[in-house]
Every structure is written in structure tokens, then in C-alpha cells.
PDB file of N, CA, C and O in Angstrom:
ATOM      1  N   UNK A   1      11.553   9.471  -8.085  1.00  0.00           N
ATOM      2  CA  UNK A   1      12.675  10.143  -7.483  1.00  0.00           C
ATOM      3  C   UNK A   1      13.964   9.433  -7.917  1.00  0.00           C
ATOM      4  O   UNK A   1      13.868   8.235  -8.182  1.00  0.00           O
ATOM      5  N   UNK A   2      14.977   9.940  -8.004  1.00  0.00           N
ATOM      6  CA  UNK A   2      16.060   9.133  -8.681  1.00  0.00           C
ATOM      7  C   UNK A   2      17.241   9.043  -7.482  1.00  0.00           C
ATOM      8  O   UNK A   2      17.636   9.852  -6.642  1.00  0.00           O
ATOM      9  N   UNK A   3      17.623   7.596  -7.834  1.00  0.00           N
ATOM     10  CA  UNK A   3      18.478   7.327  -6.903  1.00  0.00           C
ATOM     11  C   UNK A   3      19.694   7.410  -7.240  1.00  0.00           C
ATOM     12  O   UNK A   3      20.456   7.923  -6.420  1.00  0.00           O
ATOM     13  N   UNK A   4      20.158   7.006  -8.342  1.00  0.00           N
ATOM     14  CA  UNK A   4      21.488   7.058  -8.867  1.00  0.00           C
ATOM     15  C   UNK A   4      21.232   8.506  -9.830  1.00  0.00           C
ATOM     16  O   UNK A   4      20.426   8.456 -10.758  1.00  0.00           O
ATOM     17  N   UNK A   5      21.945   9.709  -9.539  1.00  0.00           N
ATOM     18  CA  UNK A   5      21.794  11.019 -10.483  1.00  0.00           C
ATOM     19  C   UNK A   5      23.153  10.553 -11.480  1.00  0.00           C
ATOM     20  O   UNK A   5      23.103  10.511 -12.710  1.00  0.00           O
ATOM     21  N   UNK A   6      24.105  10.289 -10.825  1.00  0.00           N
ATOM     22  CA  UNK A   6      25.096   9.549 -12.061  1.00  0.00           C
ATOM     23  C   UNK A   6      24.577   8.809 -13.093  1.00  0.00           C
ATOM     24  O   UNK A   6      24.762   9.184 -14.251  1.00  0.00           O
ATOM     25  N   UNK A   7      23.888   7.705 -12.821  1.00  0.00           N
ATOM     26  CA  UNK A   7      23.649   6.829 -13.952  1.00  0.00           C
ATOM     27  C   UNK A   7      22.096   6.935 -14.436  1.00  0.00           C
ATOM     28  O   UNK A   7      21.710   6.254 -15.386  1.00  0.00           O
ATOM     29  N   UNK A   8      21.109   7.937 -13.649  1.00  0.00           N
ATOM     30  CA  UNK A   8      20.071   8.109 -13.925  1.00  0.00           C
ATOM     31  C   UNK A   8      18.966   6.959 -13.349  1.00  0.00           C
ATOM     32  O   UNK A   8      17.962   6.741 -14.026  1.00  0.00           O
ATOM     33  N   UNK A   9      19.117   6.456 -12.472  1.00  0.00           N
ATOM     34  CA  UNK A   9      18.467   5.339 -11.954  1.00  0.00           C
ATOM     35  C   UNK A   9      17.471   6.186 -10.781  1.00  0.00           C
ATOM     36  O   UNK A   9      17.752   7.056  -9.957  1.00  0.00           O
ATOM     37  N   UNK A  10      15.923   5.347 -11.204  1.00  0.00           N
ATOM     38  CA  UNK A  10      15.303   5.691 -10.136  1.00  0.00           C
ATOM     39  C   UNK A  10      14.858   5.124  -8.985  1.00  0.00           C
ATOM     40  O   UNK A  10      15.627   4.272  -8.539  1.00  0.00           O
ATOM     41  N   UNK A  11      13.835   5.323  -8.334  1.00  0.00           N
ATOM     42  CA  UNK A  11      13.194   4.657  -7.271  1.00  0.00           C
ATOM     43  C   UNK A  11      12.792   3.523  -7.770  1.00  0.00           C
ATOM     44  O   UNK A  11      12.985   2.392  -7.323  1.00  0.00           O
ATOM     45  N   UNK A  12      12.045   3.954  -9.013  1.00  0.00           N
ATOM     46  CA  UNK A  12      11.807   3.194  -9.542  1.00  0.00           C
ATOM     47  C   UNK A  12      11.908   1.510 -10.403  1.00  0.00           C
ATOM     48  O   UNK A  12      11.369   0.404 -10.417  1.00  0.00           O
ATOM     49  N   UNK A  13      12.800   2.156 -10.922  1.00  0.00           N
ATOM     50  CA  UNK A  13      14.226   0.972 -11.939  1.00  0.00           C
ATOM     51  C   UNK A  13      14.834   0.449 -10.444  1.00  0.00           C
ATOM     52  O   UNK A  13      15.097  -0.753 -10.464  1.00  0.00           O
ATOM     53  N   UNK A  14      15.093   1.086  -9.219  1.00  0.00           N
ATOM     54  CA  UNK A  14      15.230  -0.250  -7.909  1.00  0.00           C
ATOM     55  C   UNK A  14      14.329  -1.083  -7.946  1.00  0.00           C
ATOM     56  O   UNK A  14      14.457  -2.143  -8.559  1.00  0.00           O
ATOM     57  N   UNK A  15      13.330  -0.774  -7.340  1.00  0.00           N
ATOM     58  CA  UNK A  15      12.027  -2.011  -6.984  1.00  0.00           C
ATOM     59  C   UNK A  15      11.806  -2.582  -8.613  1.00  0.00           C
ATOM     60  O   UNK A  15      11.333  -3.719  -8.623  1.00  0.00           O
ATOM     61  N   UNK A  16      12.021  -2.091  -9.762  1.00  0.00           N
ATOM     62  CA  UNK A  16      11.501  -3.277 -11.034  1.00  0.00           C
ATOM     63  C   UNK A  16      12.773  -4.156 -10.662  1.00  0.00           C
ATOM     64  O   UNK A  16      12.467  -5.341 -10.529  1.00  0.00           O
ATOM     65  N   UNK A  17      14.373  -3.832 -10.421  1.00  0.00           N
ATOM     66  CA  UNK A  17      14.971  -4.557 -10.514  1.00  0.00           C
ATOM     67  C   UNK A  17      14.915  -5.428  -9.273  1.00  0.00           C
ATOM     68  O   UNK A  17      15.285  -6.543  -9.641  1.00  0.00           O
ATOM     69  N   UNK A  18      14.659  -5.451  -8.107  1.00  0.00           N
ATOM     70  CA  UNK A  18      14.058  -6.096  -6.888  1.00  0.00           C
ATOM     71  C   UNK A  18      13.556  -7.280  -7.301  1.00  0.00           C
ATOM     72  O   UNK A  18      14.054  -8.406  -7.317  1.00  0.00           O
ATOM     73  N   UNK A  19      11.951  -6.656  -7.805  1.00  0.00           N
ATOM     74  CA  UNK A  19      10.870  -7.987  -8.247  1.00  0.00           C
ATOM     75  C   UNK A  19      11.561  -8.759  -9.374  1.00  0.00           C
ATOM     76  O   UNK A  19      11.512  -9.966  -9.140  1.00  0.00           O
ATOM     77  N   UNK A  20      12.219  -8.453 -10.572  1.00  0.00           N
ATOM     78  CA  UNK A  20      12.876  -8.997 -11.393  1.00  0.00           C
ATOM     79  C   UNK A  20      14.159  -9.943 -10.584  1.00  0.00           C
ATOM     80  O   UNK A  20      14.491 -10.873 -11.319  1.00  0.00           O
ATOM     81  N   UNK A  21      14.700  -9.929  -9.675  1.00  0.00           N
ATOM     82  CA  UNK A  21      15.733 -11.182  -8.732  1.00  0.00           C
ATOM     83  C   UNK A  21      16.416 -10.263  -7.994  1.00  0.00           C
ATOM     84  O   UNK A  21      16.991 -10.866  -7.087  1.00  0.00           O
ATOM     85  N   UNK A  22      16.651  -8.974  -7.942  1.00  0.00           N
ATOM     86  CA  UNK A  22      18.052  -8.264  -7.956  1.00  0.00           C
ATOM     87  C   UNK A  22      17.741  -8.776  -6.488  1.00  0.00           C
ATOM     88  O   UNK A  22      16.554  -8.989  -6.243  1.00  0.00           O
ATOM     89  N   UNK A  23      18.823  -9.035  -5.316  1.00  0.00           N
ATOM     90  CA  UNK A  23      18.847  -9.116  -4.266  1.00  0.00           C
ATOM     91  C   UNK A  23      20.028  -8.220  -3.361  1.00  0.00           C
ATOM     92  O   UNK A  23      19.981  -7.768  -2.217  1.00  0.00           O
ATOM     93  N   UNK A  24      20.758  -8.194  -4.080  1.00  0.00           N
ATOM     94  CA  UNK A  24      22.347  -7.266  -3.796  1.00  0.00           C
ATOM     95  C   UNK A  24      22.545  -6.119  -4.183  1.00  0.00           C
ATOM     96  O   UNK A  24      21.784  -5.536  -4.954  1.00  0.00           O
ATOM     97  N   UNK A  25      23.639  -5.609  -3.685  1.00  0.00           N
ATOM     98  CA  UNK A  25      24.036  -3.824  -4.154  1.00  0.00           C
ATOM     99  C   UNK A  25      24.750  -4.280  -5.549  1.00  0.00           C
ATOM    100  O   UNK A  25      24.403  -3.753  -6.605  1.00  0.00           O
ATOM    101  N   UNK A  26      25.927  -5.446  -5.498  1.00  0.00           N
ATOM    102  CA  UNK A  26      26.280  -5.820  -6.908  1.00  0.00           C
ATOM    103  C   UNK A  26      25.732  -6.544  -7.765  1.00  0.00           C
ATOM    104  O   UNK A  26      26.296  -6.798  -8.829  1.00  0.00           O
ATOM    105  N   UNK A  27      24.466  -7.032  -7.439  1.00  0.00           N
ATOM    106  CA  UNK A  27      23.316  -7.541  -8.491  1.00  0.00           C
ATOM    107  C   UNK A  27      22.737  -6.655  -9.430  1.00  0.00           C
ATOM    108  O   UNK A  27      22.416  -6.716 -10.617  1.00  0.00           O
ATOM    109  N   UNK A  28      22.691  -5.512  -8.203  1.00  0.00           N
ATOM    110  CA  UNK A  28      21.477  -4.117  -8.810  1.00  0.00           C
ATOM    111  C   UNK A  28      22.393  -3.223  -9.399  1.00  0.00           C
ATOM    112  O   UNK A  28      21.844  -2.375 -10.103  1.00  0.00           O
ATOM    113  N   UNK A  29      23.736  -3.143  -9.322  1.00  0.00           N
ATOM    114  CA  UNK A  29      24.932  -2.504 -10.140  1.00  0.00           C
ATOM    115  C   UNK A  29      24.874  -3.130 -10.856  1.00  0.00           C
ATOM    116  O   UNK A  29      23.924  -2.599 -11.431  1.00  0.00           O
ATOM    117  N   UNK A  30      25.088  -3.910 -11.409  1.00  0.00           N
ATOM    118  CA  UNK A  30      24.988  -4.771 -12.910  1.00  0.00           C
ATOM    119  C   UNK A  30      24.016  -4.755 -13.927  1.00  0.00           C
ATOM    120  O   UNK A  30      24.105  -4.718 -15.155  1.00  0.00           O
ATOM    121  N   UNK A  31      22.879  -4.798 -12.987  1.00  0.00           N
ATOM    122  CA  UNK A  31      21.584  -4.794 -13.907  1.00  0.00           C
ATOM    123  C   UNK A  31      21.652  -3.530 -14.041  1.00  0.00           C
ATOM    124  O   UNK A  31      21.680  -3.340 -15.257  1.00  0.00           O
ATOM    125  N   UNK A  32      21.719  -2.036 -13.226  1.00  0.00           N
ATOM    126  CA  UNK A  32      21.230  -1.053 -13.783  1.00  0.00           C
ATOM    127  C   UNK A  32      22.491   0.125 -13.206  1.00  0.00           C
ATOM    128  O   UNK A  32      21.980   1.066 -12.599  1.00  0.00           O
ATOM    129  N   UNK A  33      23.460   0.163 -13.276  1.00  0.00           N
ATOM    130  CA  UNK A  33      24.646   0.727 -13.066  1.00  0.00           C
ATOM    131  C   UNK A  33      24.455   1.371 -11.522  1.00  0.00           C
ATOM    132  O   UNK A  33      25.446   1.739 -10.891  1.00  0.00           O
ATOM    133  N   UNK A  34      22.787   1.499 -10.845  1.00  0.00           N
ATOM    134  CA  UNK A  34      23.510   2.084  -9.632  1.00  0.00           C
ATOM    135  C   UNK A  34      24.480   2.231  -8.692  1.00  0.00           C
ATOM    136  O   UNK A  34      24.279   1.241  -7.988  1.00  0.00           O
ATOM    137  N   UNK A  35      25.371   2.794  -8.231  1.00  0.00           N
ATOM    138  CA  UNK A  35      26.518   3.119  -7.667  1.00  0.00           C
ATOM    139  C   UNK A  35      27.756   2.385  -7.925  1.00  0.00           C
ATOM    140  O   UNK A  35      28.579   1.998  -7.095  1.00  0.00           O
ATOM    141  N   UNK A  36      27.770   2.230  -9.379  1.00  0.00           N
ATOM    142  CA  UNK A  36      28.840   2.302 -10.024  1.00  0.00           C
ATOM    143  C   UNK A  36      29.858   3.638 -10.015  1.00  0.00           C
ATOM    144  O   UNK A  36      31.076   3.492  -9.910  1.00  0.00           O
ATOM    145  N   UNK A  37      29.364   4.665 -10.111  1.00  0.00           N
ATOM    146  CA  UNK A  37      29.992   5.755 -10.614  1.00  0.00           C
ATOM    147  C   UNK A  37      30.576   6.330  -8.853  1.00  0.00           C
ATOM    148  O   UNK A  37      31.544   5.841  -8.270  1.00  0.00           O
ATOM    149  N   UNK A  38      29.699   7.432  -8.317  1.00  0.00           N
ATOM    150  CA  UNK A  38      30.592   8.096  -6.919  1.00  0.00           C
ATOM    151  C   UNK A  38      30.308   6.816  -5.576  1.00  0.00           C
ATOM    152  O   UNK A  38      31.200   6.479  -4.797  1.00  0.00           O
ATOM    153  N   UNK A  39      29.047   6.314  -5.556  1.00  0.00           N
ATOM    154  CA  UNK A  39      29.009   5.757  -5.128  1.00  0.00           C
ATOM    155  C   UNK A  39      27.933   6.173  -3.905  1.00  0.00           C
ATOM    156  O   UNK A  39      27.500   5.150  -3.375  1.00  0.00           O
ATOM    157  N   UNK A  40      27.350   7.486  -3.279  1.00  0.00           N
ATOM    158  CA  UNK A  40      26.777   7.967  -2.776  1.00  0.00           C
ATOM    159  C   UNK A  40      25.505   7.761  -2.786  1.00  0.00           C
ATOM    160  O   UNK A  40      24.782   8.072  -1.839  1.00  0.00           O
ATOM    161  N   UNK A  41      25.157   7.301  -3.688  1.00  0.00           N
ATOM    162  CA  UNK A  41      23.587   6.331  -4.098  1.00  0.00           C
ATOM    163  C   UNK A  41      23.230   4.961  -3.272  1.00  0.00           C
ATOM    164  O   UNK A  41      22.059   4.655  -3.047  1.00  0.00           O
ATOM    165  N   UNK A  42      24.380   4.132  -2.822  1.00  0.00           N
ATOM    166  CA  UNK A  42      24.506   2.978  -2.453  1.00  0.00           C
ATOM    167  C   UNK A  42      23.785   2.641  -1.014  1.00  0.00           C
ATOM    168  O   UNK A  42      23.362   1.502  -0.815  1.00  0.00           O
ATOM    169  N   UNK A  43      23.654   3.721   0.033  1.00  0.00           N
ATOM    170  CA  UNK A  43      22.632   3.695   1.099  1.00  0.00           C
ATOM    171  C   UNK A  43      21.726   3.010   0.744  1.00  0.00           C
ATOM    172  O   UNK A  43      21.608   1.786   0.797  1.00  0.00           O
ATOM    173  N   UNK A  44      20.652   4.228   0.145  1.00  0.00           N
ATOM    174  CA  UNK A  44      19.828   4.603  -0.283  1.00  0.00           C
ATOM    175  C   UNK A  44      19.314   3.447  -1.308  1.00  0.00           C
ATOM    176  O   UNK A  44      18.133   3.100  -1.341  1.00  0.00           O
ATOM    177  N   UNK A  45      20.064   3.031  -1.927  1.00  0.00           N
ATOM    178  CA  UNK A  45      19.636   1.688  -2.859  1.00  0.00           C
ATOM    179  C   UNK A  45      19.789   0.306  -1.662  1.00  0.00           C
ATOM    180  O   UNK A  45      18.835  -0.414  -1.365  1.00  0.00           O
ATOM    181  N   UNK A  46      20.675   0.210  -1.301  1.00  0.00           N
ATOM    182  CA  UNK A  46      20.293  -0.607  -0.329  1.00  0.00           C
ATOM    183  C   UNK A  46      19.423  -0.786   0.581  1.00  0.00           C
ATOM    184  O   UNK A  46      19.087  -1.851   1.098  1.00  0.00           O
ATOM    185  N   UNK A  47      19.050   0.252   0.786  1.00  0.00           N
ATOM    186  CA  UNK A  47      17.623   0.563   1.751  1.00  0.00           C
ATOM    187  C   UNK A  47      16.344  -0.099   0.796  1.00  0.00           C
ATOM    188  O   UNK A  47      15.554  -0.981   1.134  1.00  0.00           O
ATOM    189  N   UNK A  48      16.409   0.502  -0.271  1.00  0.00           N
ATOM    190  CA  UNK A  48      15.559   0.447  -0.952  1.00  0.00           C
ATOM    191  C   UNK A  48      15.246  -1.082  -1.639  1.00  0.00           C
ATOM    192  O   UNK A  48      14.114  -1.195  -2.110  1.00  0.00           O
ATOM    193  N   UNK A  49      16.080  -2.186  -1.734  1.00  0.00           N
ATOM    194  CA  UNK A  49      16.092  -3.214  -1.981  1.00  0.00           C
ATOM    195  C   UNK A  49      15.978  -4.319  -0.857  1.00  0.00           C
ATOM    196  O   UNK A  49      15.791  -5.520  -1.050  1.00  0.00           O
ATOM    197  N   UNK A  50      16.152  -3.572   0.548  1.00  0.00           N
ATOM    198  CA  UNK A  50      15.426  -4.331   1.712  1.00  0.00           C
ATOM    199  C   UNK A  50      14.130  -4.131   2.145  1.00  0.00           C
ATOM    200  O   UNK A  50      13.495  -4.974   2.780  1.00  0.00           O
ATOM    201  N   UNK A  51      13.617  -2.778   1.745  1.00  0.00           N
ATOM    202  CA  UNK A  51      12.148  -2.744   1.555  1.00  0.00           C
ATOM    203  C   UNK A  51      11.547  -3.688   1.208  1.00  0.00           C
ATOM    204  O   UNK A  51      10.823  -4.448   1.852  1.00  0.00           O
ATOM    205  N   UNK A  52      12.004  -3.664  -0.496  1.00  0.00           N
ATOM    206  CA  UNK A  52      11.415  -4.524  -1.473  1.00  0.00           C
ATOM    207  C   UNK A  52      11.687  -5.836  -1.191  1.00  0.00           C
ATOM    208  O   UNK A  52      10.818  -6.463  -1.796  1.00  0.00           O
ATOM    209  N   UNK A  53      12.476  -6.692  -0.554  1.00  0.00           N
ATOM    210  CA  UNK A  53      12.587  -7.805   0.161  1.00  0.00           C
ATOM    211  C   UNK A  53      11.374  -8.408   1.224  1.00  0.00           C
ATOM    212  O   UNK A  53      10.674  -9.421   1.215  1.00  0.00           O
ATOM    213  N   UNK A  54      11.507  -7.262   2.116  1.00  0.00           N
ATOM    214  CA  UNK A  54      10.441  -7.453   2.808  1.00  0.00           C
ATOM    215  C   UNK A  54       8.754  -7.516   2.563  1.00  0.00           C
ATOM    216  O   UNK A  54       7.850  -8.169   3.085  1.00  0.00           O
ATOM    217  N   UNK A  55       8.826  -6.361   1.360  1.00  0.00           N
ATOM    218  CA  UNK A  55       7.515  -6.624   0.897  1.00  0.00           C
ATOM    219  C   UNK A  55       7.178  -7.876   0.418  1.00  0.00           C
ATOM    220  O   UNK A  55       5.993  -8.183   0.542  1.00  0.00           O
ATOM    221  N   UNK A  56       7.958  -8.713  -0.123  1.00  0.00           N
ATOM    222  CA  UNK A  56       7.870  -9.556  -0.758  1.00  0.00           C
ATOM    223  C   UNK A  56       7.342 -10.655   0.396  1.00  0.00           C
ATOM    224  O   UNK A  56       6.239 -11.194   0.496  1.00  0.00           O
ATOM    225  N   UNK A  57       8.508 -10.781   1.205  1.00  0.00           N
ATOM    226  CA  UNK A  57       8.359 -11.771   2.034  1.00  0.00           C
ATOM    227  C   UNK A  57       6.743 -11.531   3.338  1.00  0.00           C
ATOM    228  O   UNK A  57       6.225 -12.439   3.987  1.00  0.00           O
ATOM    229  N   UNK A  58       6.365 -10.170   3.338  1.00  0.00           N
ATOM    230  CA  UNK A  58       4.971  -9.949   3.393  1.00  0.00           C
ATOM    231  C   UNK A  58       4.018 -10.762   2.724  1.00  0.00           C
ATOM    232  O   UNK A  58       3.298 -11.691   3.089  1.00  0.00           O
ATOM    233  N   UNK A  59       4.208 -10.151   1.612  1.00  0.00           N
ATOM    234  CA  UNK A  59       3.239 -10.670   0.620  1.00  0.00           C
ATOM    235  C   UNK A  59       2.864 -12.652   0.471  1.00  0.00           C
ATOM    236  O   UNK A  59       1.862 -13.327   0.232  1.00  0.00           O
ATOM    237  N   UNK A  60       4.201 -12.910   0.752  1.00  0.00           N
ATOM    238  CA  UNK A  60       4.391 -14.495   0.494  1.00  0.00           C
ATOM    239  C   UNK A  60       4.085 -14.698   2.081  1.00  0.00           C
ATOM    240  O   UNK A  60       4.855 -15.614   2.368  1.00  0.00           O
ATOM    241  N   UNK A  61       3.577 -14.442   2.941  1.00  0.00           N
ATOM    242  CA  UNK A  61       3.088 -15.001   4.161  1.00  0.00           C
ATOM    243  C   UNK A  61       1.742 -15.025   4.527  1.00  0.00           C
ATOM    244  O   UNK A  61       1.188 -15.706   5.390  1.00  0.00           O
ATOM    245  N   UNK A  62       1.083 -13.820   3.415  1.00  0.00           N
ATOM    246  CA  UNK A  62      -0.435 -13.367   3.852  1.00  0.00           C
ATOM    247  C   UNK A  62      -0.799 -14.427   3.081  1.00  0.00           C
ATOM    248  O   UNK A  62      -1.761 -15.155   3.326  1.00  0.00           O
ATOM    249  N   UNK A  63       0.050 -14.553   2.022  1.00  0.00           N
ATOM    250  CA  UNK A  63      -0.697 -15.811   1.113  1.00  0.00           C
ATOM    251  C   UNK A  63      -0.637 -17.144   1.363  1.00  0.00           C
ATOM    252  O   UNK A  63      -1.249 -17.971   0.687  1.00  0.00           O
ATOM    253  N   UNK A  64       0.242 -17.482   2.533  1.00  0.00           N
ATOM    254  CA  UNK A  64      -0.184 -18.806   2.941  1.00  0.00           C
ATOM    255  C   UNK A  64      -1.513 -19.053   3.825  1.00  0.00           C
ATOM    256  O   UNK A  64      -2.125 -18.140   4.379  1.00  0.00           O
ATOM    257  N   UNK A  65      -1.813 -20.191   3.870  1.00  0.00           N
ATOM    258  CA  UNK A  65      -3.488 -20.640   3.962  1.00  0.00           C
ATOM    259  C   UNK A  65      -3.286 -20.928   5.502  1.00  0.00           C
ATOM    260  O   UNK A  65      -2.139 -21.366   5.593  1.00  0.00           O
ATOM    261  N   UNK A  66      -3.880 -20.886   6.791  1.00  0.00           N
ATOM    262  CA  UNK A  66      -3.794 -21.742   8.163  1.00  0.00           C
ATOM    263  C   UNK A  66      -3.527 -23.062   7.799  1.00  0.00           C
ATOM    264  O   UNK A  66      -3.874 -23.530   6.715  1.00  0.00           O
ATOM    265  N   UNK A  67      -2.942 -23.663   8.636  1.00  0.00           N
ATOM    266  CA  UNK A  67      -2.713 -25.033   8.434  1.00  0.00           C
ATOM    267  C   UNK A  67      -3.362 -25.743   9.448  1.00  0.00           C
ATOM    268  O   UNK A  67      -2.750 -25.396  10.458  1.00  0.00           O
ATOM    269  N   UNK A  68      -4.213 -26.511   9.778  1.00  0.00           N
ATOM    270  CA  UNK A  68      -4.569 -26.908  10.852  1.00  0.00           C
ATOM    271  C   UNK A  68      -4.327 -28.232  11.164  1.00  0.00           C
ATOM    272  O   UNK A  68      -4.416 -29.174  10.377  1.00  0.00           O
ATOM    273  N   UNK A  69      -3.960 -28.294  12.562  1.00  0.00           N
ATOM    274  CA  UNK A  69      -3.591 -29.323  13.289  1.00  0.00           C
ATOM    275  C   UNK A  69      -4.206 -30.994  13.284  1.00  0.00           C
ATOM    276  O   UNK A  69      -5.212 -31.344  13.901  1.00  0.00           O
ATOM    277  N   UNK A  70      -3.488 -31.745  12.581  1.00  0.00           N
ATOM    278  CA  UNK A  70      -4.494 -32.910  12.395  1.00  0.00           C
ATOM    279  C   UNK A  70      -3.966 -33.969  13.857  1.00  0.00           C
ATOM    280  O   UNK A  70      -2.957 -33.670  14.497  1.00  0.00           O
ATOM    281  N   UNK A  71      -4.618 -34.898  14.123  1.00  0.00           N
ATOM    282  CA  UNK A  71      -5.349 -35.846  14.859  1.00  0.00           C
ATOM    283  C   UNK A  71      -4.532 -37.050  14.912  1.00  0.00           C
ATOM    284  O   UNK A  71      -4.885 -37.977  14.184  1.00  0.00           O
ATOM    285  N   UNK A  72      -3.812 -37.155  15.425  1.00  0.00           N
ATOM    286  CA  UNK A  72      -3.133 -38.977  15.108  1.00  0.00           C
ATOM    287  C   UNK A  72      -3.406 -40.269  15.749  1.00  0.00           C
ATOM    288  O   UNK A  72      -3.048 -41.443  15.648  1.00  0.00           O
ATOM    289  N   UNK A  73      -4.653 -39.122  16.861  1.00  0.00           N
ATOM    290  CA  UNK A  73      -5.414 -40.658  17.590  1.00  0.00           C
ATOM    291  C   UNK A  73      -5.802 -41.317  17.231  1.00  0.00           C
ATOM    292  O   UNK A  73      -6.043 -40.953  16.080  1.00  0.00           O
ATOM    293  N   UNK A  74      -6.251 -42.570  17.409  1.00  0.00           N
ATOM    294  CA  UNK A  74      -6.774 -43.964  16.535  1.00  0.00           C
ATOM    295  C   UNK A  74      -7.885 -43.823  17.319  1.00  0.00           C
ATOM    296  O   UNK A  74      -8.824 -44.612  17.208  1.00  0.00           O
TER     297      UNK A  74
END
């Protein structure tokens, strides 16, 4: 689905630019012109790059291991 119809940017080209560092609306304008042009895209990409944030930060929590509580009695 395309997010930027100005610059041709999709759903897609968001989340590659996400996992690739993008963290910002002017990170992800740079790398891939979204809402450069009217600007009406910029919600919608922002939405879409807090998704992808969160997934991330999902992902990086399932993958930590339990830690279990050690013992300091003598």
C-alpha cells in the first residue's frame, strides 16, 4: 500500500527503512522522500515507524533469557 503517492513510497520502503535505523519523520524523509512533498503522508508514516519501533523492542525482550536470582548467603 503506498504511503507517500507523491514520492511513491510504500508501506513497505517504511518498515525497510525502520529496520535499516530510520527512527524519525526527518530520518525517513531523507532516506526515502516521504512527506517531503504535501505532506499528508506524515501521520500515517509516523504511525507506521512506531509500529516498527515497537516491534522491535518486542522482539528484543522475548529474546532475553530469565535471569535468576542468585544467593549472597555464606
Amino acid at each position: 500500500m503506498y504511503v507517500c503517492l507523491c514520492n511513491g513510497v510504500t508501506e513497505r520502503d517504511v518498515r525497510q527503512a525502520a529496520n535499516a535505523g530510520c527512527r524519525t519523520m526527518p530520518e525517513l524523509t531523507m532516506r526515502t522522500g516521504c512527506g517531503a512533498t504535501c505532506g499528508s503522508c506524515v501521520s500515517m508514516a509516523t504511525d507506521l515507524l512506531h509500529e516498527a519501533r515497537q516491534a522491535e523492542h518486542r522482539s528484543a525482550i522475548e529474546g532475553l533469557l530469565p535471569v535468576q536470582a542468585m544467593s549472597h548467603a555464606a
